[in-house]
Structure formats: C-alpha cells, structure tokens
C-alpha positions as CSV (number, residue, x, y, z in Angstrom):
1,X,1.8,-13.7,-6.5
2,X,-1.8,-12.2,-6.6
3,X,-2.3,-14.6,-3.3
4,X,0.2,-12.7,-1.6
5,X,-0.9,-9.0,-2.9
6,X,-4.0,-9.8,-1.4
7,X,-2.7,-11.0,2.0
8,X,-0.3,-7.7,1.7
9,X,-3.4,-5.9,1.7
10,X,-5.0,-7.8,4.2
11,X,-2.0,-6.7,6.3
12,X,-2.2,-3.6,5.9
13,X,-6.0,-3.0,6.7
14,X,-5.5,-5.3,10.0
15,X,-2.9,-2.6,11.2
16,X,-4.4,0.4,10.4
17,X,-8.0,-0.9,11.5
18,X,-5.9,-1.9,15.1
19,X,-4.5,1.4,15.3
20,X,-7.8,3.1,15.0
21,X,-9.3,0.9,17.4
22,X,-6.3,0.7,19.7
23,X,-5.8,4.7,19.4
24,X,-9.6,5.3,20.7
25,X,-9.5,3.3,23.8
26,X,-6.3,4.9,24.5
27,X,-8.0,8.5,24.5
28,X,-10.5,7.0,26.8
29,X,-8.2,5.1,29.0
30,X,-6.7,8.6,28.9
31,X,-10.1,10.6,29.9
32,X,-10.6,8.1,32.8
33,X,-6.6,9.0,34.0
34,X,-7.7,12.6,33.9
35,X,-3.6,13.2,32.2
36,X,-5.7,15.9,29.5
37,X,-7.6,15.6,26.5
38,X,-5.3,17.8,24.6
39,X,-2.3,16.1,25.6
40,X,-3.4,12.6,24.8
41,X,-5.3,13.7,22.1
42,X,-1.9,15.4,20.4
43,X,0.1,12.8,21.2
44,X,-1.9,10.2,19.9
45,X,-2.7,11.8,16.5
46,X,0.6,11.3,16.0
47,X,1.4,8.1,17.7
48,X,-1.2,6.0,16.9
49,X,-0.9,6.6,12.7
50,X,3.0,5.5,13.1
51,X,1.8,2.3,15.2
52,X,1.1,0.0,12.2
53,X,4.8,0.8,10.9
54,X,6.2,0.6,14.2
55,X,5.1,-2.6,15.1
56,X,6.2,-4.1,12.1
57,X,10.2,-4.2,13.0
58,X,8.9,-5.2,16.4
59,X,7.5,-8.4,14.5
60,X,10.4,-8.7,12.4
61,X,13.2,-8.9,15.3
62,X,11.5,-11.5,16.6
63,X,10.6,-13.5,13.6
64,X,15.0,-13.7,13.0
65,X,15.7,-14.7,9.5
66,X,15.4,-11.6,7.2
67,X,14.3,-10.0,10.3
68,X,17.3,-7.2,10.6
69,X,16.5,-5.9,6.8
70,X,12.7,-5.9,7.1
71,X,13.2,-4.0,10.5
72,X,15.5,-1.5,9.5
73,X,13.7,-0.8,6.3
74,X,10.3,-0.1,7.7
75,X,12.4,2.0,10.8
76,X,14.1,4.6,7.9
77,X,11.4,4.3,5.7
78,X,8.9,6.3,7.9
79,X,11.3,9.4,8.5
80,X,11.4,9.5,5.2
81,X,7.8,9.7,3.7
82,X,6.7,11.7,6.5
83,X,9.6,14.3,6.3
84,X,8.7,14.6,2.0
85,X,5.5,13.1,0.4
86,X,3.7,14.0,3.4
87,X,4.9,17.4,3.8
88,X,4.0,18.1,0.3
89,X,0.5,16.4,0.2
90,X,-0.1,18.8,3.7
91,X,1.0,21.4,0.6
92,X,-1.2,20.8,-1.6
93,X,-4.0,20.6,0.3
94,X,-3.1,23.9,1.1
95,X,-3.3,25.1,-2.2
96,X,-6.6,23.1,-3.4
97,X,-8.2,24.8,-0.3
98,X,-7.1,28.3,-0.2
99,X,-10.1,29.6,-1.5
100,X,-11.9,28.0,1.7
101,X,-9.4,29.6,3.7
102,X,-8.3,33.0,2.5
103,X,-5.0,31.5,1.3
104,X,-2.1,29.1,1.4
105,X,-0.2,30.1,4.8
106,X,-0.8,27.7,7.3
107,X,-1.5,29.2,10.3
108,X,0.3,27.5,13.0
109,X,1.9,26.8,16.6
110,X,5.8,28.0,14.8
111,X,7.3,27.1,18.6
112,X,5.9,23.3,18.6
113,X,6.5,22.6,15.1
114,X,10.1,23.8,15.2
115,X,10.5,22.1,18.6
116,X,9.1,19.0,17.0
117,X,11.5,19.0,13.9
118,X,14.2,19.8,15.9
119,X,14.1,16.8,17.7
120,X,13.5,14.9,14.6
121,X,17.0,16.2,13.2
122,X,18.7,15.5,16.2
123,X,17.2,11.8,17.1
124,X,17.8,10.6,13.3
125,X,21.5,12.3,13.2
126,X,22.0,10.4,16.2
127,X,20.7,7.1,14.2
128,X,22.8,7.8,11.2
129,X,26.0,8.4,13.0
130,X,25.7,5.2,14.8
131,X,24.7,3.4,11.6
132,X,28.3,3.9,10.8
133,X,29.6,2.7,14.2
134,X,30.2,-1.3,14.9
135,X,30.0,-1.3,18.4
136,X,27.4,-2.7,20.6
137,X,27.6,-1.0,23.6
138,X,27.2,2.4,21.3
139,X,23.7,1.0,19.9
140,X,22.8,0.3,23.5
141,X,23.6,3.8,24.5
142,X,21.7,5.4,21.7
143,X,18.5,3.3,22.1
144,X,18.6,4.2,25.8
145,X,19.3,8.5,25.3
146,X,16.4,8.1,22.3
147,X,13.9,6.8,24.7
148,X,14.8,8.9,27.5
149,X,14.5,11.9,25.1
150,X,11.2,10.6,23.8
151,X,10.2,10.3,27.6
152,X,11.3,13.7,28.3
153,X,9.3,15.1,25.4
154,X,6.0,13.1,25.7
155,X,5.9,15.1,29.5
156,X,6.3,18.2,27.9
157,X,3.6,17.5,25.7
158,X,1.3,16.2,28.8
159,X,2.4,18.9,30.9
160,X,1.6,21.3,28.1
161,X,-1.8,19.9,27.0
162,X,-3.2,20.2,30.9
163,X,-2.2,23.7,30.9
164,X,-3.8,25.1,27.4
165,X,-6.9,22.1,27.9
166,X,-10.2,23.4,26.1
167,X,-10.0,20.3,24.1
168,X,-13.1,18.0,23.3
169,X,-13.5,14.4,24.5
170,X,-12.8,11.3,22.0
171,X,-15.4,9.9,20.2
172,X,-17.6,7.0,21.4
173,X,-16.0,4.4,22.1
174,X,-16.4,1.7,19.4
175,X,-17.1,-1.2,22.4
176,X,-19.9,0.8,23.8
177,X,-22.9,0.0,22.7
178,X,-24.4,3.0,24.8
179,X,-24.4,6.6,23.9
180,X,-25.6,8.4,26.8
181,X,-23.3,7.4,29.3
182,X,-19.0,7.3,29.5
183,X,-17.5,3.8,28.7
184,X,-17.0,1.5,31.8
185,X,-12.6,0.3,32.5
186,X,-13.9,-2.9,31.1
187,X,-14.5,-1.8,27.9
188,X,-12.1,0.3,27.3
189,X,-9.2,-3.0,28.5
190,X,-11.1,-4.8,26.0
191,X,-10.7,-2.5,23.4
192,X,-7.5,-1.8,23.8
193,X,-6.8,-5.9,24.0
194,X,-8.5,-6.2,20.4
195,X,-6.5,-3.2,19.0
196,X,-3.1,-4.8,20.0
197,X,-4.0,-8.1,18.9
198,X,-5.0,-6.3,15.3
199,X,-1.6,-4.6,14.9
200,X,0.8,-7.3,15.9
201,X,-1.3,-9.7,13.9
202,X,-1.4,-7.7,10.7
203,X,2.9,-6.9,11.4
204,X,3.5,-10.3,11.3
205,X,1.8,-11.4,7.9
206,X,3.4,-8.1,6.4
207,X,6.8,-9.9,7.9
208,X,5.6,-13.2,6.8
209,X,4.4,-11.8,2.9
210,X,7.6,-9.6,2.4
211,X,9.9,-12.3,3.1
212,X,7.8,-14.5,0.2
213,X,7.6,-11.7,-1.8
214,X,11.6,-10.5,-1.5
215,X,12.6,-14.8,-2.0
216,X,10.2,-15.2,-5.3
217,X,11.2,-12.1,-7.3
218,X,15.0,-11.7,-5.9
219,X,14.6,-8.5,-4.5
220,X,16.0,-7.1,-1.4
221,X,13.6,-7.2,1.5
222,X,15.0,-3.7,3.1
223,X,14.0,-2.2,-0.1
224,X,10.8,-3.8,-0.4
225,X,9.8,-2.4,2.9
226,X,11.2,0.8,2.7
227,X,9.7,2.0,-0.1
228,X,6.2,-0.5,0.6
229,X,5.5,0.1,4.3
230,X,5.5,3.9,4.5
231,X,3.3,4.2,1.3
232,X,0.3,1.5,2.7
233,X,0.5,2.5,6.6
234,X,1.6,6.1,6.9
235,X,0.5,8.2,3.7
236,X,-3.4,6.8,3.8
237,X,-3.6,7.8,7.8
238,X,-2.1,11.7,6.7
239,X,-4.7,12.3,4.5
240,X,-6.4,13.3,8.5
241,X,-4.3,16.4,7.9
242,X,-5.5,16.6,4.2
243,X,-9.1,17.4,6.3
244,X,-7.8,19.1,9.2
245,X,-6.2,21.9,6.9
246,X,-9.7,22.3,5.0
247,X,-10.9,23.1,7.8
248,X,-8.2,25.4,9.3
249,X,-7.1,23.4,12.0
250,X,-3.6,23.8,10.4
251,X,-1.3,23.2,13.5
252,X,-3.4,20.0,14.7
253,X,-2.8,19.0,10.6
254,X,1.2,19.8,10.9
255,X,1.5,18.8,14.3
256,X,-0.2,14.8,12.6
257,X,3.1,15.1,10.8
258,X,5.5,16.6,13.0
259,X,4.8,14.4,15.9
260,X,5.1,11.2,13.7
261,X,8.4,12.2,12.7
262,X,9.7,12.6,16.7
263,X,7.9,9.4,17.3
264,X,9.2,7.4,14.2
265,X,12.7,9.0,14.6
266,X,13.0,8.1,18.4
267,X,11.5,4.8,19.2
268,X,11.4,2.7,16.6
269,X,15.0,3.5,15.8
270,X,15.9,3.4,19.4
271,X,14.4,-0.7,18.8
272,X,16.8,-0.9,15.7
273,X,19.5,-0.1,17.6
274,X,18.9,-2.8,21.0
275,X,17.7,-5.5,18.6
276,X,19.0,-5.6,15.2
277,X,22.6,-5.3,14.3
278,X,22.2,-1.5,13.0
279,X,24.7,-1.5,10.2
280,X,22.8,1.3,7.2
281,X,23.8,-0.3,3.7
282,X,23.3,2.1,1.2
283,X,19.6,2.2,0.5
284,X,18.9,3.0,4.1
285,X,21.4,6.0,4.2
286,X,20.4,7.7,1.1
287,X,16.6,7.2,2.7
288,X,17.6,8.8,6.1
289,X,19.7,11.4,3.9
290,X,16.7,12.7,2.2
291,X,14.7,12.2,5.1
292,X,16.9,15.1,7.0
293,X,17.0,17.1,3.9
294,X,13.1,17.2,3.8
295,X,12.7,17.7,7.6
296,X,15.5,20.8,7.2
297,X,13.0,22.1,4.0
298,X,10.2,22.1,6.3
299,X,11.9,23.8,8.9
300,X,12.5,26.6,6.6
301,X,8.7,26.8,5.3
302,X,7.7,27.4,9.0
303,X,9.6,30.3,9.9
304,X,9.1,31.6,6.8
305,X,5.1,32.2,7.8
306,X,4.6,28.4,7.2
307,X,3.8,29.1,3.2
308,X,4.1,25.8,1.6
309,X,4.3,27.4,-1.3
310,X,5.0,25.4,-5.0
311,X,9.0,25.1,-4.4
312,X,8.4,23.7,-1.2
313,X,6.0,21.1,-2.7
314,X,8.1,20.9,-5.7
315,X,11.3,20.5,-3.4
316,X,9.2,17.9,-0.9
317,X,8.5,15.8,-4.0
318,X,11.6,15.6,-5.6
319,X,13.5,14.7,-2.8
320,X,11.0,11.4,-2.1
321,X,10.8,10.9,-6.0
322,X,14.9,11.3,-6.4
323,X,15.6,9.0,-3.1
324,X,13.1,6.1,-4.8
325,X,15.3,6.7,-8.2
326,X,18.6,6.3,-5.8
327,X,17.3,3.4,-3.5
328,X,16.4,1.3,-6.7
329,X,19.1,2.4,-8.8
330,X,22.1,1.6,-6.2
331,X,20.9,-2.0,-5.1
C-alpha cells in the first residue's frame, strides 16, 4: 500500500511537472505564430493546469478494463473542485489579503467571467442530460456540439487577446540554455515533445495505481478518482490565483478558474461521451449537481461587485464538503 502512495505521488508530480513544461513551449510556439501573447497566455493559464486531469480519462479509455469509471470520475470530478473548493480558496485569499489591497472585492473583467460560467452551465447541463440518455448516436452528437462550442470560444478568446494585447512575453524557455536571445523552433518541438511524454506518462501510472488501489481495498474506482484526482492535479496548480489576487491581478486569478471550468466542462466530457459508455451512476450526478450549484453561486458573487464575501466561501465549501459526505455515503 505505501508502494503505491508513493507511485500515486510520483504520478501526480510527472503530470503537473509536464504541464508546466508542455504549457511554456506552447506560449513560445505561440510567440513564434504571432496568434497574441494575451490570447495564448489566457488560454493557457487555464488549459494547461486542467491538462494533467484531462489526460488521465484519455489514458484510461484506452487502457479498457476499469477504464469507463476511472474516466468518467476524473471528467466530473474537475467541474466540481473548480466550481467550489477553488472558488472559495480564490475567497479567502481575498480576505487574507485585503489589507494589501484596500479590500475583499475582486476587481474584475464581470463580461468574461460571466461569459465563461455561462458556458460552463450550459456545456455540463448538456453532459448531465445525456448522462441520462442510452443512445449512442446522442453521445456522438454531444461530443461533436461540445467541441465545436469549445472551438468557437477559444477564437473568441484569440480574437479578443490580439485586440486588447499589451501582454508580456513567456518566460525563458526551460530548453534554452541562452538568455539573451528568443528560443530556436527546435527547442521549443523538443520541449513540447518532453512535456507530452511527461503527462501521458504520469496518466497512465495514476490509471495503473487507482485500478490497484480500487481492487486491494474494495472501493469503487469512479470514487477514488473523483474525489483523488481533482485534489492532487487541479487544487495545487490554483494556488497561481492564490498569488495573482495578492497582487491584484484579480481577473487573470478568476479567469485561472473560470477558464478551467469551460475547458474541463467541454472537452474532456466531450471524450467521455465518444469513448466511454456515459451512463452517470449516482456519485457522478450528485458531483456534477453540486458542481452547477457552485458555478450558479459564483455567478451570483460576480455581479454582485465580485465580493466573495464569508457566505460565499462558507456556501463554496459546504457544497464540496456536503457532495464528498454524499458521494461516500451513497456508494
């Protein structure tokens, strides 16, 4: 058992090391593209912390066995840390800092973060409704409108980012040894090549270890990475926007979150849908459940003057501490 926390672990810092590296060359790959340092740079602070938990039902598909379970738990198990624990650690910080700042509202871009929770809503209604529908062809059709919204929004983003610009370039690029001089395509494929490798090799021990894990102690592997994945690969990777809102860079700190939730919402669950069998048992509705009640409670916080005041954090953490009560309880 201790042989196999450790190799959990070990999982865990190979994805979130990969995303890190894979998430820099991108920026660069993205300079050298001349698509907008703001776009790519919004984009990917959001894409590239939901990339360790994304690849893992990726992995898990693949593997077969167990593979549906593990997939769908890690899919509805983002949503919902993002859309409560997270929201109410982006709170707090709020609160710890508001000396620093001159208070707790977080100043923010109110029409991007409603957009963006909007979405969210929408793309995981559309995940639970289908959930409940055995039929093939209407899984198909929901991966393929979830992508095509997630295209549609991603050129908004890019088409938004190239208009405000003013946004600094990435930082060095962890293959070049120089300083002085912008990193050569080489470099930057190779990077990129070492990130990838990184995440798809730290999804499949994660696959390999929960399946161990959920056979030795009898426990059911949907659970086990519902309730595991989020915690290891998403929480650590907000604590960006724990910084970020020190510093009073409040919509970049949101928009960490808010972006995840679009992403996580939209294209991992459109891969649920074409790849596993998509039938929500309990555990995973009551976490997509909570998951929309927490995005609707952050939707409210933001137009009212985005005050994350204590019943918002109080509300955020109830909801993620009741749906772990529920999910453990009803299995």
């Amino acid at each position: 058992m201790l042989g196999d926390g450790a190799l959990l672990a070990l999982s865990f810092a190979m994805m979130i090391v990969g995303a890190f590296v894979f998430t820099n060359a991108v920026e660069w790959a993205g300079v050298r593209l001349d698509i907008g340092h703001g776009a790519v740079g919004s984009v990917l602070a959001a894409v590239a912390t939901a990339l360790p938990e994304s690849l893992i039902p990726v992995v898990a598909v693949v593997r077969g066995s167990e593979g549906d379970e593990i997939a769908i738990g890690a899919i509805i198990g983002a949503p919902f840390l993002l859309a409560t624990l997270a929201m109410a650690v982006c709170g707090v910080a709020a609160v710890l800092y508001r000396a620093r700042r001159g208070g707790t509202a977080l100043r923010l871009d109110r029409h991007t973060m409603t957009q963006d929770l909007l979405v969210f809503a929408v793309a995981l209604s559309i995940a639970v409704a289908l959930g409940a529908v055995d039929a093939r062809w209407a899984h198909i059709a929901g991966a393929v409108v979830l992508i095509a919204g997630y295209g549609g929004y991603l050129a908004r983003t890019v088409v938004r980012g190239k208009e405000q610009g003013g946004e600094e370039a990435p930082g060095r690029l962890f293959f070049d040894p120089s300083k002085h001089d912008p990193p050569n395509l080489g470099q930057i494929i190779a990077q990129l090549l070492i990130g990838i490798g990184l995440l798809v090799g730290g999804a499949e021990l994660f696959v390999t270890v929960i399946e161990k894990l959920a056979e030795a102690i009898g426990a059911n592997p949907l659970v086990l990475t519902l309730v595991i994945a989020p915690l290891a690969t998403e929480l650590p990777e907000k604590l960006n926007s724990v910084l970020w809102i020190r510093d009073g860079k409040d919509t970049l700190a949101l928009g960490n979150v808010t972006g995840a939730m679009v992403f996580q919402s939209m294209l991992p669950v459109a891969v649920g849908m074409g790849f596993t069998d998509w039938r929500l048992t309990a555990p995973a509705w009551t976490a997509a459940i909570v998951a929309l009640a927490g995005g609707a409670l952050a939707l409210l916080a933001i137009r009212r003057g985005g005050r994350f005041t204590a019943p918002f954090i109080g509300g955020w953490t109830a909801l993620y501490a009741g749906g772990i009560i529920t999910i453990i309880a009803i299995v």
